[in-house]
C-alpha positions in Angstrom: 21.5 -12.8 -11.3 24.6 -14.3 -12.3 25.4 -12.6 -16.1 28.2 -10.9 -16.5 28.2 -7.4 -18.5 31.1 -8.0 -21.3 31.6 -5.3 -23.9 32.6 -5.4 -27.5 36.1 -4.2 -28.8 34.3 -1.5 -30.9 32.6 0.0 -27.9 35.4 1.8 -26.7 34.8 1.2 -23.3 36.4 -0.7 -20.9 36.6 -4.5 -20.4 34.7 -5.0 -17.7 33.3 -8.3 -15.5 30.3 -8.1 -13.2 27.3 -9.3 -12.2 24.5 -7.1 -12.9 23.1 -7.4 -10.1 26.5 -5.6 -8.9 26.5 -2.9 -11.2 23.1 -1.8 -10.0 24.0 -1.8 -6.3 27.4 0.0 -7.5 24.8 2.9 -9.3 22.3 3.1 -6.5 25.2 3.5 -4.3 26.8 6.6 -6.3 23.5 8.5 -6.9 23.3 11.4 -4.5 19.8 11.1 -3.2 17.8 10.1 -0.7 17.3 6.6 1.0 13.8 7.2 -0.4 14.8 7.4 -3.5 17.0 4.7 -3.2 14.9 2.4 -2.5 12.5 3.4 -5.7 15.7 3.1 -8.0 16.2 -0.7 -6.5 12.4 -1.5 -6.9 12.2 0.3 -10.4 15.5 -1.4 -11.7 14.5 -5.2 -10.1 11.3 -5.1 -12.8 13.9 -4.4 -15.4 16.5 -7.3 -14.2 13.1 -9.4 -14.3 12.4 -8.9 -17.9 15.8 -9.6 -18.7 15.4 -12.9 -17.3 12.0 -13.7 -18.2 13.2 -12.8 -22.2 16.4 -14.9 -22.1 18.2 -11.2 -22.1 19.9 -11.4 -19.4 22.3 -13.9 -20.9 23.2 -11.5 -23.6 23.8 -8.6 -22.0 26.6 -7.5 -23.9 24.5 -7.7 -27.0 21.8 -5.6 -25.9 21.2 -2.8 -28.1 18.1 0.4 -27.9 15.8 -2.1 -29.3 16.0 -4.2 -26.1 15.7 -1.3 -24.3 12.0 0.0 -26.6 11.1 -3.7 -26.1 11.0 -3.2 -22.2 9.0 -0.2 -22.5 6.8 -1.6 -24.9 6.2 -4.7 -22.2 5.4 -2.0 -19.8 3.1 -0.4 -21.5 1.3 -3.8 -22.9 1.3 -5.1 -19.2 -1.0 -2.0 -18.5 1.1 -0.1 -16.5 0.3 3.6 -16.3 2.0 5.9 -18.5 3.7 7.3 -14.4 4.5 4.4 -14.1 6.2 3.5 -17.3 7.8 6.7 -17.5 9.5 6.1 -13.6 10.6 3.0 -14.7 12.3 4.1 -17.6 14.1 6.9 -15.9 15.9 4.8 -13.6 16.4 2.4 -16.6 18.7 5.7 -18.7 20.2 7.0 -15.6 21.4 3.3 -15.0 22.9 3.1 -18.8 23.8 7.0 -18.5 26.3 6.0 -15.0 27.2 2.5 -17.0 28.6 4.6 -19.8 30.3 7.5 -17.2 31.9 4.6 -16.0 33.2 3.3 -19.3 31.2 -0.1 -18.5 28.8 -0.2 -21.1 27.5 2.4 -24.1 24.4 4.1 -22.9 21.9 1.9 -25.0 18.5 3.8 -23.4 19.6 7.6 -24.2 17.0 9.3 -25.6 14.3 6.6 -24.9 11.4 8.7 -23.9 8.6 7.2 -21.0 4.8 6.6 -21.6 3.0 9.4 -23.3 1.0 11.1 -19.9 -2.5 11.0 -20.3 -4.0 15.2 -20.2 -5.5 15.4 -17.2 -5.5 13.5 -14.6 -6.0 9.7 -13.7 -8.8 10.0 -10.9 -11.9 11.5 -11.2 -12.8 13.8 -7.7 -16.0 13.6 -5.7 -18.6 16.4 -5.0 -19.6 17.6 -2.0 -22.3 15.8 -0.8 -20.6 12.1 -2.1 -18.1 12.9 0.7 -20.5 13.6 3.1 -22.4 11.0 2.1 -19.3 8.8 2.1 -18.6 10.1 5.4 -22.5 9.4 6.8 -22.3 6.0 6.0 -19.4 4.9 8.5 -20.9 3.9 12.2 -18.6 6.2 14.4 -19.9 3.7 17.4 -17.2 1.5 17.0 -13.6 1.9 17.2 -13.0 1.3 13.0 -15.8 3.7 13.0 -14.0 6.0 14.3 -10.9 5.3 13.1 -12.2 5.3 9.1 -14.0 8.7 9.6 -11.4 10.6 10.6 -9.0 9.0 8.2 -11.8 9.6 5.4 -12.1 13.1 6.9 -8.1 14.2 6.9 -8.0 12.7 3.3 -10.3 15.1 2.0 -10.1 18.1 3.7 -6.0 18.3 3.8 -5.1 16.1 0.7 -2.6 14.3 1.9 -1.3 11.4 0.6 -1.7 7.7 1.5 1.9 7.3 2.6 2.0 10.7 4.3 -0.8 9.6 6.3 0.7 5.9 6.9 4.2 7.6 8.3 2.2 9.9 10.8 2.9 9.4 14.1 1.0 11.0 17.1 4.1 13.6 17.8 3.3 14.9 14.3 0.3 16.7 15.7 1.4 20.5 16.5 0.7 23.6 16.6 1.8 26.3 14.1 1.1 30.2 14.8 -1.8 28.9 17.2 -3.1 26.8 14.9 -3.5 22.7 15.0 -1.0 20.8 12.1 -0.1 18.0 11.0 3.4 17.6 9.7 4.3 15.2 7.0 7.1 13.6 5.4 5.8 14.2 1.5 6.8 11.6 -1.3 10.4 11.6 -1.7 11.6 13.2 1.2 13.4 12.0 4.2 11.7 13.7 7.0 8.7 15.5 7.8 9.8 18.7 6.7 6.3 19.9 5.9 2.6 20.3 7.5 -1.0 20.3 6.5 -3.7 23.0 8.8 -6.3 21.0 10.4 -9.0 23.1 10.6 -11.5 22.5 13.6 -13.9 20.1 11.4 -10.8 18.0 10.8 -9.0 17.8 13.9 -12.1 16.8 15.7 -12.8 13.3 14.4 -9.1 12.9 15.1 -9.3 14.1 19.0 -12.1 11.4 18.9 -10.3 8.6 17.5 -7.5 9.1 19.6 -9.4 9.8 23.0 -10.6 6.4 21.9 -7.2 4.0 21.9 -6.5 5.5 25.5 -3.1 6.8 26.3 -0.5 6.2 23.6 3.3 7.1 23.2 4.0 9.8 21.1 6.0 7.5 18.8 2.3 5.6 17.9 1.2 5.6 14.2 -1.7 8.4 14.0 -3.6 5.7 12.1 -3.0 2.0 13.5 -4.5 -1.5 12.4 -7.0 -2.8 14.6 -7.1 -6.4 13.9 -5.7 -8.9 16.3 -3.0 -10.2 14.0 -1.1 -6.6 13.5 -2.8 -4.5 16.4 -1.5 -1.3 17.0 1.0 -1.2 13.6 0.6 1.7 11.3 -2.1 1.6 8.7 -0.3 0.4 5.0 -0.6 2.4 2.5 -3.0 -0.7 0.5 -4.9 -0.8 3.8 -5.5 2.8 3.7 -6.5 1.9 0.1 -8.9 -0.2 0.9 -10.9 1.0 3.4 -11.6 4.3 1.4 -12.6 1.9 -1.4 -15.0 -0.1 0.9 -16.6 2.9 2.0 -17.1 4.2 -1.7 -18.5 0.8 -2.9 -20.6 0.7 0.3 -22.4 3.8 -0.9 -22.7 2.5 -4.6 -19.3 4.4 -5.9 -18.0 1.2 -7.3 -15.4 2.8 -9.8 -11.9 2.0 -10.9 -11.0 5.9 -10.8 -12.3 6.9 -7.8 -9.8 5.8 -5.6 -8.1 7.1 -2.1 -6.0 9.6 -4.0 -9.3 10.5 -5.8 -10.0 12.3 -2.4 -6.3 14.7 -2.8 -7.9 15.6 -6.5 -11.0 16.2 -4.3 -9.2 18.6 -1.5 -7.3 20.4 -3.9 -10.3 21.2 -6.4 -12.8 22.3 -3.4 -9.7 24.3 -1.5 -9.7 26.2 -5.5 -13.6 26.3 -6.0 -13.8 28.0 -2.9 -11.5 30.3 -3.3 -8.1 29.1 -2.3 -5.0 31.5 -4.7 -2.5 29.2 -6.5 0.0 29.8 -3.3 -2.5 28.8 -1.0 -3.3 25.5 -3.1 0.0 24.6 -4.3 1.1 24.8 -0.4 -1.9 22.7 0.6 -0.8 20.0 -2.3 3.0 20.6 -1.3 3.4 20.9 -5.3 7.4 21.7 -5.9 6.2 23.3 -9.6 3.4 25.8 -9.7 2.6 24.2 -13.0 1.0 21.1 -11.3 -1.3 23.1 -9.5 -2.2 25.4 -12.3 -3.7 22.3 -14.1 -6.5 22.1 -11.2 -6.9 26.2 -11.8 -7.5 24.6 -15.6 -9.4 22.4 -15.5 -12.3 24.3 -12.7 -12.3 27.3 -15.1 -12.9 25.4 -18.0 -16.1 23.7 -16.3 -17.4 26.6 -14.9 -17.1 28.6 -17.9 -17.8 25.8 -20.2 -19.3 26.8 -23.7 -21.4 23.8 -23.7 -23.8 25.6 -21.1 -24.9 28.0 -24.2 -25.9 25.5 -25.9 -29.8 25.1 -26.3 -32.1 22.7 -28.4 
């Protein structure tokens, strides 16, 4: 993007020339945090630049005022974009303006401009027992997919990890902890696997299995690897991940826009609590940084099991 950022006398701030595409790499370089995050800031803030340009914006920059900056929300939100979604996008949006303005470049335009309204609750269903098992039951452990899609089915929802977690797992990863077998992680946002998940013995055996199954392999292998000839051997991606725990839902009739792979992390975390698991226990299991996340599963199992509408009789 070729614009150039020019600011109006009354501004106050500095006369300044640069692309915009400049100015972004010159904020993502300043921020403090990690390459992760990085790289979410550059994806987040490329959807904005692409608005810009798809609205005739970005050759006005100097003219763009909050309204331009409620009008990108707004096309968020009209595009269907979750309210997470919207609201991540719109962070990186005000910190931009907030470092523009630090930097006496531009007046921070988005201060103040709130993200998506979240939803109460949360945006996956879970699955009961016997749908997992049943999930589980359908998957022909003869072959090596089989094998491979059970135990990744299987870790899902007995540790709920995450897709990524499980598509950065390498072989080394598997440990032991106080004589116990664990898998450690490298959660969302972080930079290393700083982290683990216990895999108890109805978890780690489908794994031995699947393993004993590829034949020797380098510690450095991805736990979970593609099996097609055109990317053998690679790491699973987090959409493939995706989409083999959506094939396996539809193939036993669970055909449903919210029941998706991180369906099965609502899943772990709500059984761990149903049977019995304290808010410590859970919120390490979830690797939940605020309490307060993990209190909303404590919620919402209380208020089913001790739901009023079971008094209710006709």
């Amino acid at each position: 993007m070729n614009a150039l950022v020019k600011h109006q006398p009354e501004t106050g701030m500095e006369t300044r020339q640069a692309s915009l595409a400049d100015l972004m790499d010159r904020f993502i370089d300043a921020q403090d945090i990690s390459a992760v995050s990085r790289s979410t800031y550059r994806r987040e803030l490329r959807q904005f630049t692409a608005w810009l340009e798809e609205t005739g914006r970005s050759e006005r920059m100097h003219l763009l005022t909050r309204q331009d900056i409620l009008a990108y929300k707004e096309s968020l939100i009209s595009a269907g974009r979750s309210s997470y979604t919207v609201s991540g996008y719109m962070v990186a949006v005000r910190r931009l303006y907030g470092w523009l303005e630090a930097e006496k470049v531009y007046p921070n335009i988005a201060k103040d401009v709130k993200g998506a309204k979240k939803a109460k609750g949360f945006r996956r269903d879970c699955l009961t027992p016997s749908q997992i098992r049943e999930a589980l039951d359908s998957i022909d452990e003869t072959t090596p997919e089989g094998l491979r899609d059970f135990a990744l089915l299987n870790l899902l929802a007995r540790t709920g990890l995450r897709t990524v977690e499980i598509s950065r797992a390498l072989v080394e990863d598997l440990r032991q902890e106080a004589g116990e077998a664990v898998l450690w992680v490298q959660g969302k946002g972080r930079d290393s696997k700083d982290d683990f998940v216990l895999l108890v013995d109805d978890t780690l055996r489908p794994l031995r299995d699947w393993l004993a199954s590829r034949g020797p392999l380098a510690d450095t292998a991805p736990l979970f690897c593609s099996l097609s000839p055109k990317n053998y051997g690679q790491a699973l991606t987090t959409r493939s991940i995706s989409r083999i725990v959506k094939e396996t839902f539809r193939r036993i009739g669970l055909d449903d826009g919210r029941l998706t792979a991180h369906s099965l992390r609502h899943t772990a975390v709500t059984l761990a609590i149903k049977g019995g698991a304290s808010l410590p226990q859970a919120q390490a299991m979830a690797r939940h940084t605020d309490p307060k996340t993990t209190m909303v599963y404590f919620h919402n199992v209380d208020r089913v099991e001790a739901g009023a509408e079971r008094y209710i009789h006709f």
